[in-house]
C-alpha positions as CSV (number, residue, x, y, z in Angstrom):
1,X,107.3,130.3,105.2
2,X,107.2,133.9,105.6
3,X,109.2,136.0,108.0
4,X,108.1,139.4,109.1
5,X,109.3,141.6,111.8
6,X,106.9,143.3,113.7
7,X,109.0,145.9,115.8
8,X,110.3,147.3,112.1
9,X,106.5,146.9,110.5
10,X,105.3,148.8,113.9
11,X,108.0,151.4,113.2
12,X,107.3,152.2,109.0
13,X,103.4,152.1,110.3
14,X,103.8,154.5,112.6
15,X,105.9,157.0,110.6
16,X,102.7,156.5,108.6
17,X,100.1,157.3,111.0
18,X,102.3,160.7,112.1
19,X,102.6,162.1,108.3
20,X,98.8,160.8,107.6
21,X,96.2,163.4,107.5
22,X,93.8,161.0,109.4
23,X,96.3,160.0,112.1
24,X,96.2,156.0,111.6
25,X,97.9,153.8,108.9
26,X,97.7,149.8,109.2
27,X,99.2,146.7,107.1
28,X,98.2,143.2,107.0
29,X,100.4,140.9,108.1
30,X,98.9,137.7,107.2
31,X,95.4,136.8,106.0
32,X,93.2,139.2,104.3
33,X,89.5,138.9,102.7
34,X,89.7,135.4,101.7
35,X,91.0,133.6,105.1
36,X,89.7,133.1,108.4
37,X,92.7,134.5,110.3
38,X,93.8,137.6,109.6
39,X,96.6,139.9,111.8
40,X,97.2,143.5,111.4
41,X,99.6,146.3,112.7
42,X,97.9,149.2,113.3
43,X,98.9,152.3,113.9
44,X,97.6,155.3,115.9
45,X,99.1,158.6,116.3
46,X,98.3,159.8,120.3
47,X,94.4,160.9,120.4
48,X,93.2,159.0,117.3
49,X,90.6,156.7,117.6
50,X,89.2,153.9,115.5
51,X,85.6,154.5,116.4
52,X,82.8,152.3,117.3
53,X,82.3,149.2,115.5
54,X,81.2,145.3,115.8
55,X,84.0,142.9,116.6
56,X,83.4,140.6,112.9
57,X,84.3,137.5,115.4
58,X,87.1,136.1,117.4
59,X,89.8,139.2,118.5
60,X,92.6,140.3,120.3
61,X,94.6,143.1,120.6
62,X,98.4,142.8,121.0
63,X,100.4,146.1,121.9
64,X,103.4,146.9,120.3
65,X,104.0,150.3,121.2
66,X,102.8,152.9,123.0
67,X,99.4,153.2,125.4
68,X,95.5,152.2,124.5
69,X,92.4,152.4,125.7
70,X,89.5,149.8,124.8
71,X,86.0,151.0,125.2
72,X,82.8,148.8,124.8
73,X,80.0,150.9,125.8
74,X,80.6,152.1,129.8
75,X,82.9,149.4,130.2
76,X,87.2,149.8,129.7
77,X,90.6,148.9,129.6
78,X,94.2,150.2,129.1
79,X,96.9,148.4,127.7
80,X,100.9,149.1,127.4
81,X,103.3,147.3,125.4
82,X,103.4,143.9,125.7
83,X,99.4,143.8,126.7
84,X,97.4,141.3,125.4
85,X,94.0,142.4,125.1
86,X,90.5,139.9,124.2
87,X,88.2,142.6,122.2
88,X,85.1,142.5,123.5
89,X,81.8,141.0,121.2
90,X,79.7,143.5,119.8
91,X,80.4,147.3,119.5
92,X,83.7,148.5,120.6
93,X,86.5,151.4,119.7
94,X,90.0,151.9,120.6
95,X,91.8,155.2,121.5
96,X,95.8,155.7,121.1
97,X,96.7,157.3,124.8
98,X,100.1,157.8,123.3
99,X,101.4,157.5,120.0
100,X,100.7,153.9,119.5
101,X,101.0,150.1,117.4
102,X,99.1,147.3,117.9
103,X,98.8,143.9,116.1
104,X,94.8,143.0,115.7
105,X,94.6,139.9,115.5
106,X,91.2,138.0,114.6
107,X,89.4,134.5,113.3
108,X,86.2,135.5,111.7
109,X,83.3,133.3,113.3
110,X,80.5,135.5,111.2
């Protein structure tokens, strides 16, 4: 069994994504390459973006902290903490409103 929490992994990520050149830092929480599931914390300093690409399968978005915005094409939606978002299929991008953490969590299907 493995314990994480996820307000102190949201808090060390986004220290991350604020000293990062880029603006984003993530960690996976459980899964990875070789499972089906896989959950990640994700962290977006305000006005970064993770730009358009396909959903790999099954998703959703939970917010931790802060303010999003989920684009698929001219289509979108904002979520605050506690949000629970279903990412679209096909091409999508998120943008961090405010400094922001979310938990991506998704069952590849392809």
């Amino acid at each position: 069994m493995q314990k994480t929490s996820l307000i102190a992994l949201a808090r060390h990520e986004l220290a991350h994504a604020l000293a990062a050149s880029s603006g984003r830092s993530s960690r996976t929480v459980f899964g990875g390459h070789e499972h089906q599931l896989r959950q990640t914390v994700i962290a977006l300093r305000a006005g970064e973006e993770l730009s358009e690409h396909t959903n790999p399968g099954e998703a959703t978005l939970h917010v931790l902290q802060g303010r999003v915005l989920l684009k698929a094409g001219e289509v979108f939606w904002y979520g605050s903490v506690g949000d629970l978002m279903t990412v679209p299929e096909g091409l999508h991008s998120l943008d961090a409103v405010e400094d922001s953490v979310v938990l991506l969590t998704v069952v590849k299907t392809r």
